[in-house]
N, C-alpha and C positions, 0 to 999 in steps of 0.2 A: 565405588559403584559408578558404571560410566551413565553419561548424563544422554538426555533422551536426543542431542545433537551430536554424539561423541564424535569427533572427524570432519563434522560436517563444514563445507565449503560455501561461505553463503553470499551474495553477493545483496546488499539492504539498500534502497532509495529512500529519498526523502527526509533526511535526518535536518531538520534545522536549528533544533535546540534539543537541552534535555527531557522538553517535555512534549517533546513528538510523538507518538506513537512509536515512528520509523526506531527511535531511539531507543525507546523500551523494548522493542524486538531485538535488537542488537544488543541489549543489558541480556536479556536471559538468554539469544543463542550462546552467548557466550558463558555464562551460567553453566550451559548446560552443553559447552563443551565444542561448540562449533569455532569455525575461523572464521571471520568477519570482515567484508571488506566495503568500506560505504560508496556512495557517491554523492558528490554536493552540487551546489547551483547557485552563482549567484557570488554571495558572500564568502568565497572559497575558507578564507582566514576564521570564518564564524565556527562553520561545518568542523573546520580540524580543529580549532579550540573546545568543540564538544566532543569530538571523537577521542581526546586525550582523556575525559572524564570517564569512560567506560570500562568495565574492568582489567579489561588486555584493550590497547590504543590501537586504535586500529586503522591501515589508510583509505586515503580519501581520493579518489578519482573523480575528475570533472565532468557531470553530463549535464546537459541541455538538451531535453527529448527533441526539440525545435533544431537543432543542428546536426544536420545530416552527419557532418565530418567525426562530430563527438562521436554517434551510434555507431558510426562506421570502423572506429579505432578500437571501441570500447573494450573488445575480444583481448585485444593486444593491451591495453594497458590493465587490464584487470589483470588478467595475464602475469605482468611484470609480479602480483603479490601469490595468486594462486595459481597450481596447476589444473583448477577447474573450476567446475562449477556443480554444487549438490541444491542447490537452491537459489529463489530471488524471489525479494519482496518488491513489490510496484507500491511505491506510496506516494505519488505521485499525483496532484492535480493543482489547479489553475480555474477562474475564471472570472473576466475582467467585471468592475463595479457593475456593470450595466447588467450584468447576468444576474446578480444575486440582488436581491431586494427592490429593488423596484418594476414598474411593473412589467410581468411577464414579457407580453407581446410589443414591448419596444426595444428589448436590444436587438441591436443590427447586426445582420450575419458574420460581418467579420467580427465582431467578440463572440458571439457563438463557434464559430471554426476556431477560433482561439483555444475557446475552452474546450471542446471536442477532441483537439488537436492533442493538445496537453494531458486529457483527463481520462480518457480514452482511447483514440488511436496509440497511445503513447504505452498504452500496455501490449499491444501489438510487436510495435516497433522495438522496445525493450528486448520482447522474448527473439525476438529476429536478432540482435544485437547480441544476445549474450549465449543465442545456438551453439555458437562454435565450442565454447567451455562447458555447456553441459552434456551430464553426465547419462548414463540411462538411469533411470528411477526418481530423476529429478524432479523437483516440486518449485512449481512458479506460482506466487502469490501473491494477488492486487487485495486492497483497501476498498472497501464500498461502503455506501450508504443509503441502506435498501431503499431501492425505487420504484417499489411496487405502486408507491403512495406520491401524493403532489403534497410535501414538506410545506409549511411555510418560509417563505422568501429567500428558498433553494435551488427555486426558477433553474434556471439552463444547467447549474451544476446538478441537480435532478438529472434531467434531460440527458448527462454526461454521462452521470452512473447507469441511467437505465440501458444507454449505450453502451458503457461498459461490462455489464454482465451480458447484455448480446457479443459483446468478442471476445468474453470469457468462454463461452459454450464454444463458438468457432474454433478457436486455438486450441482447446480442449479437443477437440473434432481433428484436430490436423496433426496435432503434436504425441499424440496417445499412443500410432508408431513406431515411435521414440521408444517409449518408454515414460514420459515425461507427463507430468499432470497438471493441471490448471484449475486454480479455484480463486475462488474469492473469500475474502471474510470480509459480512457485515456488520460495521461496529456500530454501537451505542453513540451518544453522543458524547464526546470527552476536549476538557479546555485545552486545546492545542489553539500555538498561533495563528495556525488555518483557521480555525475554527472560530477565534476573536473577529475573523477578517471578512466573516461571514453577517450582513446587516440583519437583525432579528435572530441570531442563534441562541437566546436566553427562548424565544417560543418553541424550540426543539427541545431542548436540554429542562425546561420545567416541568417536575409533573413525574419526568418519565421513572424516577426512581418511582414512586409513588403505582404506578401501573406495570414496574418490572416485578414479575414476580420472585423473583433472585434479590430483589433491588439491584440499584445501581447507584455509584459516586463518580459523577463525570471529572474529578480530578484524579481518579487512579487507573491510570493506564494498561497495568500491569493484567488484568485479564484478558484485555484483547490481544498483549503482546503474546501472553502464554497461547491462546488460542491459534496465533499465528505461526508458532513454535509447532507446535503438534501440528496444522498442517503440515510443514516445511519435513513431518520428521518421517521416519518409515512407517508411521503407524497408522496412514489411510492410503493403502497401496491400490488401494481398487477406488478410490474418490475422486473424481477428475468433472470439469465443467459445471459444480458445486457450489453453492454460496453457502458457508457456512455461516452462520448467527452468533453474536457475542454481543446480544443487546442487553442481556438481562431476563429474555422474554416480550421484550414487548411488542414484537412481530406477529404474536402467538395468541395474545389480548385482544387484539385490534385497538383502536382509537377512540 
C-alpha cells in the first residue's frame, strides 16, 4: 500500500536532535515513503549523528539562514542528493535571551532583527532558496506558534511568529502561480530543545492538556509531525496561506 508521501522529495530544516519536531517530520516522511534531505546549523557532526538514527539516513546540508552564500548554493547542493523538490519544512527560529523572558519593552532592536531575521524573514528567504528545485504542486511548510495571543515570556518570539504568518499569506499570494502552496502549522507546546531555551515555558505548556479538548502530551511529538505530513502531501491541494492547528484545540477554548 503506497504511503501518503510515496515519491516524495522533501527537503526538512531544523533537525537538532531526535526530539525536534524537525525530526519527527523526517521519522514519518519517510514512514510514509518520502526521500529526505535535512539541513543542519551549527553543530554540523551533532545534526548527521541524528540523521543516521532515522529510518533511511539521510543527508545533511549546511544552512545558515544568516549567510547569504549558504541560500545562494543551497539549489546546488541540495541538488547533489535530489533531482528536486516536492516539499520543505521551515523549522526554523532564534531569538537572543533578551527577547524571551524578560521584560518586553527592553530588548534592543538588534536582538529583535535578530530574531526577525532568523524567525521569520528566513521563511521567505528559504522559499527564494530552494525556487529553483521545486516542483509545481509543491507544498512549503513553516512551524508557528499561534500569535493571535501575548504568551507568557514569548515576548519578541511572539512578535516573530506574528510576523511570520504575515509572510506566510504573502508568499502564498506570490507563489500560488507556481503551482506551489504555503502554509503553516500551529503546534501545541511540545519539550523540544528550543523550547527548554525558552525562560518560563513550563507557564505555556501547564494546564494546556487540561483545556485541549483532544488533550495533549507535550512530550509526543508525533501529531504535529503527522500533521505536517499531510500538509506536505497531495491531500490539501486547494490550502495555501493557511495556518493549520495541532494544538489539541486549545485555540478553539480560548484561555
Amino acid at each position: 500500500m503506497p504511503g501518503l508521501l510515496d515519491g516524495k522529495r522533501l527537503l526538512i530544516t531544523g533537525v537538532i536532535t531526535d526530539a525536534s519536531i524537525a525530526y519527527h517530520v523526517a521519522q514519518v516522511a519517510q514512514e510514509q515513503g518520502a526521500q529526505v534531505v535535512l539541513t543542519g546549523f551549527g553543530r554540523m557532526s551533532l545534526v548527521e549523528r541524528v540523521a543516521k538514527r532515522l529510518p533511511e539516513p539521510a543527508p545533511v546540508v549546511e544552512l545558515d539562514v544568516q549567510n547569504q552564500e549558504h541560500l545562494d548554493s543551497l539549489a546546488e547542493r541540495v541538488g547533489e542528493h535530489v533531482d528536486g523538490l516536492d516539499g520543505v519544512l521551515h523549522s526554523i527560529g532564534f531569538a537572543p535571551p533578551s527577547c524571551l523572558g524578560a521584560p518586553f519593552t527592553e530588548a534592543p532592536w538588534s536582538d529583535v532583527a535578530t530574531a526577525m531575521e532568523v524567525s521569520a524573514y528566513s521563511f521567505a528567504s528559504l522559499a527564494v532558496a530552494a525556487r529553483p528545485l521545486l516542483s509545481e504542486g509543491a507544498s512549503i511548510v513553516g512551524m508557528d506558534f499561534d500569535a493571535r495571543v501575548a504568551w507568557p515570556a514569548y515576548n519578541w518570539m511572539g512578535v516573530s511568529k506574528a510576523t511570520l504568518e504575515a509572510v506566510n499569506r504573502y508568499l502564498a499570494r506570490d507563489l500560488g502561480e507556481h503551482g506551489i502552496r504555503v502554509n503553516l502549522v500551529s503546534a501545541g507546546p511540545v519539550k523540544t530543545m528550543a523550547a527548554r531555551s525558552i525562560p518560563g515555558f513550563e507557564e505555556l505548556e501547564n494546564g494546556w492538556d487540561g483545556r485541549a479538548p483532544l488533550g495533549w502530551d507535550t512530550t509526543d511529538p508525533t501529531p504535529v509531525a503527522k500533521s505536517v505530513c499531510a500538509v506536505l502531501s497531495d491531500w490539501l491541494p486547494a490550502t495555501t496561506g493557511s495556518m493549520i492547528m495541532a494544538d489539541g484545540g486549545v485555540h478553539a477554548t480560548g484561555q
